[in-house]
Structure formats: structure tokens, C-alpha cells
PDB file of N, CA, C, O and CB in Angstrom:
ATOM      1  N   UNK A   1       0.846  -1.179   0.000  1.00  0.00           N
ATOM      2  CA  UNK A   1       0.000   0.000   0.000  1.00  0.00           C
ATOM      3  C   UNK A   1       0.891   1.241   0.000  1.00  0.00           C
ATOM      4  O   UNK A   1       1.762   1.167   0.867  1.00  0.00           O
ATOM      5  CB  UNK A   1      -0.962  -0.001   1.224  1.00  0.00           C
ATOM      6  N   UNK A   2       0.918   2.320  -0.701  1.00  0.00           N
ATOM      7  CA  UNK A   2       1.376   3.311  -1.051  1.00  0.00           C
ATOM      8  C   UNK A   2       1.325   4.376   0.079  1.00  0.00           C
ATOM      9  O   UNK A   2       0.503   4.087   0.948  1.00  0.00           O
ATOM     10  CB  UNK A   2       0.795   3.588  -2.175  1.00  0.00           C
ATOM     11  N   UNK A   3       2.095   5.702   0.310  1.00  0.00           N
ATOM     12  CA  UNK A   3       2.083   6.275   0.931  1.00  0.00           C
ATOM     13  C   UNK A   3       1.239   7.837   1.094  1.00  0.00           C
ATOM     14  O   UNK A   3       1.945   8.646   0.492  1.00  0.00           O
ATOM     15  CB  UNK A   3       3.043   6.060   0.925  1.00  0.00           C
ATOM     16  N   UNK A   4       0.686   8.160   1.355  1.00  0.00           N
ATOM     17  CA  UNK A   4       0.186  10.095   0.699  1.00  0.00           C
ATOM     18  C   UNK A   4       0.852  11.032   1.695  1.00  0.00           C
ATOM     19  O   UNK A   4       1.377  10.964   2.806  1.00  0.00           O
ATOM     20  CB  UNK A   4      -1.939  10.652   0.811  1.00  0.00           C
ATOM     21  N   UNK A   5       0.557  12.011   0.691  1.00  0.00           N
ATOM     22  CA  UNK A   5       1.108  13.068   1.701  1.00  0.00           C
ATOM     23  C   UNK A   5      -0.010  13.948   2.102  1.00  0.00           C
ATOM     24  O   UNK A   5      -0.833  13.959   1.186  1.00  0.00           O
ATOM     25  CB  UNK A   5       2.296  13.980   1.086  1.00  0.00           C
ATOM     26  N   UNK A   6      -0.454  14.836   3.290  1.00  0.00           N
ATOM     27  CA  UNK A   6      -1.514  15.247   3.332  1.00  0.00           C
ATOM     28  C   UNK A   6      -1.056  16.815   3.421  1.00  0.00           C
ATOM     29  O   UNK A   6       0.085  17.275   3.372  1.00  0.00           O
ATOM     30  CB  UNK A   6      -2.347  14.567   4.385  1.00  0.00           C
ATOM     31  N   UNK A   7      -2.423  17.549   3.579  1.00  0.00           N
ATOM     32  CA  UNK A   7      -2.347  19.090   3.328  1.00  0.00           C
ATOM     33  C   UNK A   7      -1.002  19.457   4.784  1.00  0.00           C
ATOM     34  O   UNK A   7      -0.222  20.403   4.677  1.00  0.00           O
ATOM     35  CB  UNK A   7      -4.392  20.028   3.590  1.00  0.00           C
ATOM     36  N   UNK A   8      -1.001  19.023   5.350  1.00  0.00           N
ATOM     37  CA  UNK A   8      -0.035  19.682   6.208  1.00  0.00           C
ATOM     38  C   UNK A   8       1.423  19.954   5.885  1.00  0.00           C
ATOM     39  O   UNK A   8       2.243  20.654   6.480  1.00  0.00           O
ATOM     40  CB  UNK A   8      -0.015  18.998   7.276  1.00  0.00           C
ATOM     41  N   UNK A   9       1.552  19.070   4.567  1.00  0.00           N
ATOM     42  CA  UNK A   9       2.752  19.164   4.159  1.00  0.00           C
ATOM     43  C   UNK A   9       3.327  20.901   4.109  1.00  0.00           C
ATOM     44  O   UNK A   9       2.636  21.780   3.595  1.00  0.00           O
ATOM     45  CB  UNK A   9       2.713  18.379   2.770  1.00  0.00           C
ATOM     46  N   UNK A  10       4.477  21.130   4.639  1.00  0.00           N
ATOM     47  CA  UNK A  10       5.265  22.629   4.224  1.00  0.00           C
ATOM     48  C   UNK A  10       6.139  22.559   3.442  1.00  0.00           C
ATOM     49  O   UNK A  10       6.777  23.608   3.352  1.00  0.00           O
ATOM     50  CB  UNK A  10       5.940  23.370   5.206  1.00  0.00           C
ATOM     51  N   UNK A  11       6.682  21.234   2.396  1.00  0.00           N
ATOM     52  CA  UNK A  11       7.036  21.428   1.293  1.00  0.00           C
ATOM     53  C   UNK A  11       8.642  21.719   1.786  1.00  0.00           C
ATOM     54  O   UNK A  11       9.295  22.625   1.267  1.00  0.00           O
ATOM     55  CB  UNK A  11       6.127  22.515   0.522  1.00  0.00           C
ATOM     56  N   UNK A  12       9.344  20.613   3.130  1.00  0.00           N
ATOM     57  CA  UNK A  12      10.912  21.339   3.226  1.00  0.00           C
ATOM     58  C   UNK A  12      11.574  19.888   2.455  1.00  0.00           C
ATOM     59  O   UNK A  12      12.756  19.641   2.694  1.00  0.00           O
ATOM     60  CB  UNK A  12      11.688  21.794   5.303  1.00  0.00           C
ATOM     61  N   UNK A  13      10.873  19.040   1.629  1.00  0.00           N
ATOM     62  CA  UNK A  13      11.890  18.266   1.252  1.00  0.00           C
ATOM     63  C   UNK A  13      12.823  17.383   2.028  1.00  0.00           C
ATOM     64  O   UNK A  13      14.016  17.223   1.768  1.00  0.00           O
ATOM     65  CB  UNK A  13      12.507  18.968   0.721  1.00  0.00           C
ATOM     66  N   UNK A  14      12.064  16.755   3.139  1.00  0.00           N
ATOM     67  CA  UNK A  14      12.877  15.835   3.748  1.00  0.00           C
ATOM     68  C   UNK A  14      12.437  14.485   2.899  1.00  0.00           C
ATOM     69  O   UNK A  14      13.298  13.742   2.427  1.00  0.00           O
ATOM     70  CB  UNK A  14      12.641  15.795   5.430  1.00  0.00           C
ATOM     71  N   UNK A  15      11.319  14.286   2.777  1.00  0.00           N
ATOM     72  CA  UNK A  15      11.077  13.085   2.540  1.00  0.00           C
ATOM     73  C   UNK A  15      11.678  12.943   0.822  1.00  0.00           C
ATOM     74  O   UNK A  15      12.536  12.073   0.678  1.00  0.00           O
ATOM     75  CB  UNK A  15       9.432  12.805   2.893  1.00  0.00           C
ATOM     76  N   UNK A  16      11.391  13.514  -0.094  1.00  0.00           N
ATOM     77  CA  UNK A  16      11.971  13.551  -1.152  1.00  0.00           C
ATOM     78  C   UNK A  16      13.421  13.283  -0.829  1.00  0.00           C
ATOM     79  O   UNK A  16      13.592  12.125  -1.209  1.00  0.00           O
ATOM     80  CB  UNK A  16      11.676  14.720  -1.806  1.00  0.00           C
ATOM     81  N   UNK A  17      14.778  13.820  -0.233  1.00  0.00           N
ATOM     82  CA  UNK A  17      15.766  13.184  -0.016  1.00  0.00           C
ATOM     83  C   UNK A  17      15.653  11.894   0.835  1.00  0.00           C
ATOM     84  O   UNK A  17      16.762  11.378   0.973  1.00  0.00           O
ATOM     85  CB  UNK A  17      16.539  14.025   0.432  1.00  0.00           C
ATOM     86  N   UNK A  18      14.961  11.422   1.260  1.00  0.00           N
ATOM     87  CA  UNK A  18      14.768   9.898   2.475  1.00  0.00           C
ATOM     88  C   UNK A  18      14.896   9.008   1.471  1.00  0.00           C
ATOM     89  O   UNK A  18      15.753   8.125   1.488  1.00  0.00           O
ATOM     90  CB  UNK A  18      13.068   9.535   3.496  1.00  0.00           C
ATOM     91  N   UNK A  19      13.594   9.265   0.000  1.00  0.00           N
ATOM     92  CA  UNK A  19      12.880   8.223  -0.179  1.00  0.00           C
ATOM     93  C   UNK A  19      14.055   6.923  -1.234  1.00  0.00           C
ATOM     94  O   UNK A  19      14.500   7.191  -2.350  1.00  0.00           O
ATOM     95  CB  UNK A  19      11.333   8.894  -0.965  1.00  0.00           C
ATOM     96  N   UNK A  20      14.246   5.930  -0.669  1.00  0.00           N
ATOM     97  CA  UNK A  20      15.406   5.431  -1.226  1.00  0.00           C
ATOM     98  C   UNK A  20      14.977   5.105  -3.195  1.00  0.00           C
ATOM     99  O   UNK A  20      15.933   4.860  -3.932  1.00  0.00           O
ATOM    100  CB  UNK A  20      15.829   3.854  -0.134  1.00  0.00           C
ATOM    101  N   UNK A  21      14.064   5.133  -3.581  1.00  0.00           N
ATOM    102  CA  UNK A  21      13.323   4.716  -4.519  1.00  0.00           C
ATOM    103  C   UNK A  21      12.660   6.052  -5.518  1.00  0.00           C
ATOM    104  O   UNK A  21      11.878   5.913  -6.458  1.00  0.00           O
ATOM    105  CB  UNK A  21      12.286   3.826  -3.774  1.00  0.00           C
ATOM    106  N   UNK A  22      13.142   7.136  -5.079  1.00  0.00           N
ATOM    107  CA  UNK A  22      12.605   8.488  -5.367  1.00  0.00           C
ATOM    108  C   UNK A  22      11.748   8.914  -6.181  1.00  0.00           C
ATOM    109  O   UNK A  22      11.737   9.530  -7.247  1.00  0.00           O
ATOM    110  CB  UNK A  22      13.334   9.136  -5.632  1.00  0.00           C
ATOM    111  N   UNK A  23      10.685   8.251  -5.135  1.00  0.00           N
ATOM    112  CA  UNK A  23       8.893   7.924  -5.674  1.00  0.00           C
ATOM    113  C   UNK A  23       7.907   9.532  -5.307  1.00  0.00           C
ATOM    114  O   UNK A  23       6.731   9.848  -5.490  1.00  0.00           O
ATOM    115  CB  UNK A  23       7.975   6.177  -4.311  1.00  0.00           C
ATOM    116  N   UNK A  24       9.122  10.246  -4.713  1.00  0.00           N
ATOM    117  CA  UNK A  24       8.054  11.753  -3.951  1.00  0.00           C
ATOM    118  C   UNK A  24       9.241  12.584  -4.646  1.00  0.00           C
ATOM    119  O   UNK A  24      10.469  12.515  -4.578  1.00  0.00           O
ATOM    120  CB  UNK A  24       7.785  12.066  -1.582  1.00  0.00           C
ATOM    121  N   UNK A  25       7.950  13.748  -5.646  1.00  0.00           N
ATOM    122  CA  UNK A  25       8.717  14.655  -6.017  1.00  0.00           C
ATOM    123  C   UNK A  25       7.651  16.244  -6.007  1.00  0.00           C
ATOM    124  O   UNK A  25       6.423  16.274  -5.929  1.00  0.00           O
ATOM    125  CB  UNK A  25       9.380  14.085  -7.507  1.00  0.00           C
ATOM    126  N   UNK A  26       8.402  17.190  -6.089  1.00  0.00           N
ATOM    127  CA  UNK A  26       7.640  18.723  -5.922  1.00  0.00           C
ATOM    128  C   UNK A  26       6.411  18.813  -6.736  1.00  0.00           C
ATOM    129  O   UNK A  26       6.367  18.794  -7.966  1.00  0.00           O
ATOM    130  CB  UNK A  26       8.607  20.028  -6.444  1.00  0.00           C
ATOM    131  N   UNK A  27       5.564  18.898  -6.038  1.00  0.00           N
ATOM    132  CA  UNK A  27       4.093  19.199  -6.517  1.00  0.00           C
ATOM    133  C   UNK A  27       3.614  20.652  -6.383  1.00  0.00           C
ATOM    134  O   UNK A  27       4.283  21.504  -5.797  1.00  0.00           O
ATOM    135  CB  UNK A  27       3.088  18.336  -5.701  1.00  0.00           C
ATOM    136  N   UNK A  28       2.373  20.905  -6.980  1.00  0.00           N
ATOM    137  CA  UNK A  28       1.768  22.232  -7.000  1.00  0.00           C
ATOM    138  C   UNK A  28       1.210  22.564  -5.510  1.00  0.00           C
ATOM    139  O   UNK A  28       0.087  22.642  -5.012  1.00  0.00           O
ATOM    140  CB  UNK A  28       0.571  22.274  -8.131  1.00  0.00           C
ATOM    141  N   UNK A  29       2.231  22.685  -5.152  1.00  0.00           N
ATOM    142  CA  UNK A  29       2.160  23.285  -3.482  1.00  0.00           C
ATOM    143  C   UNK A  29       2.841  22.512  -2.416  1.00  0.00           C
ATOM    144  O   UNK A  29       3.292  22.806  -1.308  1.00  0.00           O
ATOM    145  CB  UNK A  29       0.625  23.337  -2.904  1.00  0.00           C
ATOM    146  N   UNK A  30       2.763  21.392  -3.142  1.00  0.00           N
ATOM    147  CA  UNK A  30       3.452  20.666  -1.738  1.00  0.00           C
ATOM    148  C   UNK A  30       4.196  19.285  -2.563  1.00  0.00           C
ATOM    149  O   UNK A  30       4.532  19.186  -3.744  1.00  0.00           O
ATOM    150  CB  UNK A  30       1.962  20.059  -0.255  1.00  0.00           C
ATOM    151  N   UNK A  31       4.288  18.386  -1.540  1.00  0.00           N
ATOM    152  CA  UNK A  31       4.822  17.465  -2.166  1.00  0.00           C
ATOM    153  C   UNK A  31       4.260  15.915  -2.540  1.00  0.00           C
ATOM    154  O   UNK A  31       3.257  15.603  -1.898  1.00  0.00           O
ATOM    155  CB  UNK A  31       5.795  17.460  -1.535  1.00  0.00           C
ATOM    156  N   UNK A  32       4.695  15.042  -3.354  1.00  0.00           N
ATOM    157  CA  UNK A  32       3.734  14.115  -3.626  1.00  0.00           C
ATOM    158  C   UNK A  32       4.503  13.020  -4.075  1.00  0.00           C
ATOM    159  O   UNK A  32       5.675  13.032  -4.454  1.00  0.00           O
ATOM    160  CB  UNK A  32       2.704  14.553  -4.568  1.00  0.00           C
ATOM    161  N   UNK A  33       3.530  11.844  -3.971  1.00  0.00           N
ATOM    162  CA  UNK A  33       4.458  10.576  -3.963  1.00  0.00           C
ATOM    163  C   UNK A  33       3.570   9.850  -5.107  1.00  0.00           C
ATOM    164  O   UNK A  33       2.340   9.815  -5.078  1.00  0.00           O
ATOM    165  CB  UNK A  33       4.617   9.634  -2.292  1.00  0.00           C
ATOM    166  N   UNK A  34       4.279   9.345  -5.995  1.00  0.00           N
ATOM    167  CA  UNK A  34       4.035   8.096  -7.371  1.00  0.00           C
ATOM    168  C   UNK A  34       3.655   6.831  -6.468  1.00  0.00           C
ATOM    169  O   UNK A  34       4.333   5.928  -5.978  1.00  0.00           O
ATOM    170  CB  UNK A  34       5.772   7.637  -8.545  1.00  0.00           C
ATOM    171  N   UNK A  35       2.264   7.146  -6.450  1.00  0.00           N
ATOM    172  CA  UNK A  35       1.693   5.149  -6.103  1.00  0.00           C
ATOM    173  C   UNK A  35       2.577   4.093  -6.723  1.00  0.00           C
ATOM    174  O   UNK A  35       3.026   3.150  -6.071  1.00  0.00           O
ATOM    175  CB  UNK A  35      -0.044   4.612  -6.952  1.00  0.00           C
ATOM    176  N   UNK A  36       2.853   4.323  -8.242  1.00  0.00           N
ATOM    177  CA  UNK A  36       3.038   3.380  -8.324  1.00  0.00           C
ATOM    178  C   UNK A  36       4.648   2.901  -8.437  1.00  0.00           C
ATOM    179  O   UNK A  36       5.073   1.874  -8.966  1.00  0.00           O
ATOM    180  CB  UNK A  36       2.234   3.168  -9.144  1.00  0.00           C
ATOM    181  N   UNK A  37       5.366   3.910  -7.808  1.00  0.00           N
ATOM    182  CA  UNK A  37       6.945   3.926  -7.640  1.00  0.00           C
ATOM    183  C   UNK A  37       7.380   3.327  -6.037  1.00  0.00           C
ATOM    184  O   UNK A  37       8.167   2.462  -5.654  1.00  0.00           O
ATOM    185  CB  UNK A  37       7.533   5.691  -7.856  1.00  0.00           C
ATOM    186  N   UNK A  38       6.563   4.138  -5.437  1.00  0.00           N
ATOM    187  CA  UNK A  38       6.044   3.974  -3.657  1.00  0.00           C
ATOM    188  C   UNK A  38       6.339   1.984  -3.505  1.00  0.00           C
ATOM    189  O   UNK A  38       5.606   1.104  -3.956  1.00  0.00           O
ATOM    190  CB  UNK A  38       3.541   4.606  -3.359  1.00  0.00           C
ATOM    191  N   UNK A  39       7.295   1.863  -2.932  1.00  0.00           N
ATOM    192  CA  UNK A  39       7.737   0.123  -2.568  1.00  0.00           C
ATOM    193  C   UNK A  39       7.233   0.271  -0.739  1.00  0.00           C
ATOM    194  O   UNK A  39       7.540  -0.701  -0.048  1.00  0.00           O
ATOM    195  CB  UNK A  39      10.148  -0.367  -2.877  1.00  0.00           C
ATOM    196  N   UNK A  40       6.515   1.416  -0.050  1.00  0.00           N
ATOM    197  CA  UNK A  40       5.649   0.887   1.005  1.00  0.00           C
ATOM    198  C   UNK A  40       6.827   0.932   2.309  1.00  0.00           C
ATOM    199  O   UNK A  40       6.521   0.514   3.425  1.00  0.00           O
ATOM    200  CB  UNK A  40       4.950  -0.822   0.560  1.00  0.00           C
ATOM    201  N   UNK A  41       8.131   1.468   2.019  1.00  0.00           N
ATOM    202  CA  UNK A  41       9.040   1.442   3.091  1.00  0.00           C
ATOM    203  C   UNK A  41       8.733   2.113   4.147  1.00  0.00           C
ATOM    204  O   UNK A  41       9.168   1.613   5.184  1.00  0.00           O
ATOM    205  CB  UNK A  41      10.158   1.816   2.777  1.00  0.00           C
ATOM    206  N   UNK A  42       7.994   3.303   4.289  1.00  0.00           N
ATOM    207  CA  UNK A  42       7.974   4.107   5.220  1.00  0.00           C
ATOM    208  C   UNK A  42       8.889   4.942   5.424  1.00  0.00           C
ATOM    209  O   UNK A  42       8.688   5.535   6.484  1.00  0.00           O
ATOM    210  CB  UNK A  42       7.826   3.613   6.076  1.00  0.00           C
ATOM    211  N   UNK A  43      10.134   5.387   4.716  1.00  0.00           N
ATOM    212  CA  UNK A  43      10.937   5.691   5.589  1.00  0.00           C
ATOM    213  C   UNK A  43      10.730   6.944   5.120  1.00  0.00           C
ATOM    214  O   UNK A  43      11.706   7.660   5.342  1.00  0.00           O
ATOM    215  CB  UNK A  43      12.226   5.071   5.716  1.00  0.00           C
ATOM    216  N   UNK A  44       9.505   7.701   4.344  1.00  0.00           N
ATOM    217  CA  UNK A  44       9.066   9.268   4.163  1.00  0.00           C
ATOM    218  C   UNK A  44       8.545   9.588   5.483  1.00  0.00           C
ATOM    219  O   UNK A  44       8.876  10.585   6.126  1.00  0.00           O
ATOM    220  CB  UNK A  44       7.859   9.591   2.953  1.00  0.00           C
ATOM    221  N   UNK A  45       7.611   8.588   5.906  1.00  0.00           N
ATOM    222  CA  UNK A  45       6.891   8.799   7.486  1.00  0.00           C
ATOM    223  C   UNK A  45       7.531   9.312   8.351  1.00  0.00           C
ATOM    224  O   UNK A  45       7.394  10.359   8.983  1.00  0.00           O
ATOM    225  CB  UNK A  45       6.503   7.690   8.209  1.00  0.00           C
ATOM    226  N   UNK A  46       8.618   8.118   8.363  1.00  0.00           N
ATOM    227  CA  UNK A  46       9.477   8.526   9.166  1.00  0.00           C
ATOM    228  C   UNK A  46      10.193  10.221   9.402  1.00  0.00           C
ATOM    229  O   UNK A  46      10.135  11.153  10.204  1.00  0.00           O
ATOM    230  CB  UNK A  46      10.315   7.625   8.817  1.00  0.00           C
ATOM    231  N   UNK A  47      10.742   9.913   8.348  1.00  0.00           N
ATOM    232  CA  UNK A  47      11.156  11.441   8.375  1.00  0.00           C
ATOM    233  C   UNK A  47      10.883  12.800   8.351  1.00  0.00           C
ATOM    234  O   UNK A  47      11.513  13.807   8.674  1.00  0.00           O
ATOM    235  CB  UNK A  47      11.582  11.572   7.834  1.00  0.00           C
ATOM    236  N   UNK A  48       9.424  12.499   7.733  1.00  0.00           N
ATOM    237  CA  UNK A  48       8.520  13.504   7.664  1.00  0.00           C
ATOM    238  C   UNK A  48       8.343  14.657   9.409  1.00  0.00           C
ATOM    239  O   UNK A  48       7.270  14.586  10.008  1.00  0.00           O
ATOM    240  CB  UNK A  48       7.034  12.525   7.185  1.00  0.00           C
ATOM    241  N   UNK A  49       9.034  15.220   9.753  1.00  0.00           N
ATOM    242  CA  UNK A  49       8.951  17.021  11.011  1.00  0.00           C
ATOM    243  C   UNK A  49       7.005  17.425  11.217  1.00  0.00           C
ATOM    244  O   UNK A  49       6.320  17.928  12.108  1.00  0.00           O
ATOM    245  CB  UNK A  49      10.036  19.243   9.592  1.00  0.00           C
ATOM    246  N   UNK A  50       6.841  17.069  10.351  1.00  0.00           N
ATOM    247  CA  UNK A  50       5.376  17.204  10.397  1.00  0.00           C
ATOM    248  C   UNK A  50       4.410  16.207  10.439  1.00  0.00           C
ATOM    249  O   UNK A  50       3.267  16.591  10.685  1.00  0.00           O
ATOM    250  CB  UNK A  50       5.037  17.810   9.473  1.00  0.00           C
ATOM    251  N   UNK A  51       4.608  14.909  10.243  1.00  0.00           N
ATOM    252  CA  UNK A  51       3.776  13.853  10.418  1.00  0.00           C
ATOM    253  C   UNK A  51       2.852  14.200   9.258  1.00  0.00           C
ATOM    254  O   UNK A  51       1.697  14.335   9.663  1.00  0.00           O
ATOM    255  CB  UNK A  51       3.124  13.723  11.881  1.00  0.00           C
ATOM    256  N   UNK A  52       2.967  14.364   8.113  1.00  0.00           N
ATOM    257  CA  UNK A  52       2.372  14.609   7.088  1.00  0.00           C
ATOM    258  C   UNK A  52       2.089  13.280   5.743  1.00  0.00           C
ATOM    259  O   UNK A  52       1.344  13.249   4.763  1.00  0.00           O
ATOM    260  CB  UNK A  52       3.174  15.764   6.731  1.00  0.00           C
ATOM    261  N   UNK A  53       2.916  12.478   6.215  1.00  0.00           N
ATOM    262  CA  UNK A  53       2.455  11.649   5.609  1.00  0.00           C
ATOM    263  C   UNK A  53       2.126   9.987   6.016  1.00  0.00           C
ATOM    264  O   UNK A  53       2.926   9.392   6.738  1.00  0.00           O
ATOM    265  CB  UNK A  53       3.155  11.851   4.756  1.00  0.00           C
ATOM    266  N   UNK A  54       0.895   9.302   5.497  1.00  0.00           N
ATOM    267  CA  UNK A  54       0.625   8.030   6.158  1.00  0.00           C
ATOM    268  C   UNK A  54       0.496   7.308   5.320  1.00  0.00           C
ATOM    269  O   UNK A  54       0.908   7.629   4.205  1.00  0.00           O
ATOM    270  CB  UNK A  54      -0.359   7.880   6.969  1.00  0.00           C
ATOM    271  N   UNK A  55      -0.182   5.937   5.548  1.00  0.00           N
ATOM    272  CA  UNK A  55      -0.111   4.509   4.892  1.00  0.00           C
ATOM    273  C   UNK A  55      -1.847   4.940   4.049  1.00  0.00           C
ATOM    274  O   UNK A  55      -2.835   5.240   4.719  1.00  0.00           O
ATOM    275  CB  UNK A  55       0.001   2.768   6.402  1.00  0.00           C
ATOM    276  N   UNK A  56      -1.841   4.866   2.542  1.00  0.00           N
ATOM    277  CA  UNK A  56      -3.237   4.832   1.692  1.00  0.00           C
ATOM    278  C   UNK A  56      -4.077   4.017   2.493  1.00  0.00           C
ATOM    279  O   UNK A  56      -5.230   3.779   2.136  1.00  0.00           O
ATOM    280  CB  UNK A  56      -3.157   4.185   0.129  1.00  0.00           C
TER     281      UNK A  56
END
């Protein structure tokens, strides 16, 4: 299951450098992750300062 990012995102680009598979890239306001690139690691969650992103 893929990851989202939600409106809380502030767009500082942690998870885009985390994602080992570099499935999250700059979106129209914030940031966003390719379902179908997304291999389900978590480790955007993780890193995510804002808790902005969870499990689809």
C-alpha cells in the first residue's frame, strides 16, 4: 500500500531526499508521492517534522 502526503505538508523536502526509490517529487504546493513507484518502506513517514504523511 502506497504512501500520501496530506495538506499539512510545508514542502521542506525531507522526505523527497529519504525516499530510497525516489517515488516523492515537488508538486503544486506541496509534495507528492508516485503510487506506483512507492515500494511501502515508510521511511518518508518517518522522516517527515510534520507527520504529514501516512499509509493509503
Amino acid at each position: 500500500m502506497a504512501y500520501v502526503i496530506s495538506d499539512g505538508c510545508v514542502s521542506c523536502g525531507a522526505c523527497a531526499g529519504a525516499c530510497p526509490v525516489e517515488a516523492i517529487s515537488e508538486g503544486d504546493g506541496q509534495y507528492v508521492i508516485d503510487a506506483d513507484t512507492c515500494v511501502s518502506c515508510g521511511t518518508c513517514a518517518d522522516t517527515c517534522p510534520t507527520g504529514s504523511i501516512s499509509e493509503e
